[in-house]
Structure formats: structure tokens, C-alpha cells
Phi, psi and omega in degrees: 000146181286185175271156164237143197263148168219172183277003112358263194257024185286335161303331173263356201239350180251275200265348171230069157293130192242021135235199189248160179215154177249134193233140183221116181271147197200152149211155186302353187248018188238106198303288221274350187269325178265031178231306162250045155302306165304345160287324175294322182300281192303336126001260139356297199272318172293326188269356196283150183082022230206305234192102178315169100249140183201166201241144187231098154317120142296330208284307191264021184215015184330337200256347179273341211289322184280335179311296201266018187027043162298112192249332204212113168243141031275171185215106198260119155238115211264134188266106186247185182006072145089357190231130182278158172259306185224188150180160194216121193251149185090198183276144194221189181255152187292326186303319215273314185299284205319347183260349176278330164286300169303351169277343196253346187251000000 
């Protein structure tokens, strides 16, 4: 299951993650962030011990959403040592995501 992230723990749950994690900036009113929610959860689930996943509400986390110049959601960024390495913003295929997390693991 993913994490869910707030600027509470993202320092600890991110950046000094001593794996790489995919972070999916998200909100409850966004058609295409709840089309591919369920791939990150299954995600989630396949990378685990591999690999973070976790989800950040733009709506309640705004200052990290503006921190990673998240403009357009959903907005997937992948983190390795504390620095994103990628992102791929809208909705994409679980394939698409899974070659980006594997390049990183």
C-alpha cells in the first residue's frame, strides 16, 4: 500500500529514503489521478522492500506540491538519494511507470 505523504514526513519518508521512491502528487477531485490510483497501489505493492511508494493531496500539502513545481496532475516523481531523477506528469500505463522505477532500483 502506498505511503501517504505530508510535509510532516516527507523528509523522512523521501529524501532521506535509503531507497528510491515514487511519489504521486494527487487529489480527490482529479478524474485521471483516480484512474491511475490503482496502479500505484499495486505498485506499491510489487516494489515493496524494493522501492517507497507514496501519495501527496495537493489540496492538504500545497507547499510540497509547489516545492516539486507540481502545475498539472497527476504528477509522478521519482526520487533516488534525495534528488528527483524523473517524472512523468498525467496519466500514463503501470508499464510506463514500472520502467522508470526499475531503472532506479
Amino acid at each position: 500500500m502506498a505511503l501517504t505523504l505530508t510535509e510532516s514526513n516527507f523528509q523522512t519518508e523521501v529524501l532521506e529514503s535509503p531507497v528510491p521512491v515514487l511519489v504521486d502528487f494527487w487529489a480527490t477531485w482529479c478524474g485521471p489521478c483516480r484512474m491511475i490510483g490503482p496502479i500505484v497501489e499495486q505498485i506499491a505493492t510489487e516494489f515493496a522492500g524494493k522501492a517507497k511508494v507514496g501519495k501527496v493531496d495537493v489540496d492538504s500539502n500545497n507547499g510540497l506540491a509547489s516545492a516539486y513545481n507540481v502545475r498539472s496532475i497527476p504528477t509522478l516523481v521519482f526520487i533516488r538519494d534525495g534528488q528527483v531523477v524523473d517524472t512523468i506528469v498525467g496519466a500514463t500505463s503501470k508499464d510506463a511507470i514500472m520502467q522508470k522505477l526499475n531503472a532506479l532500483i
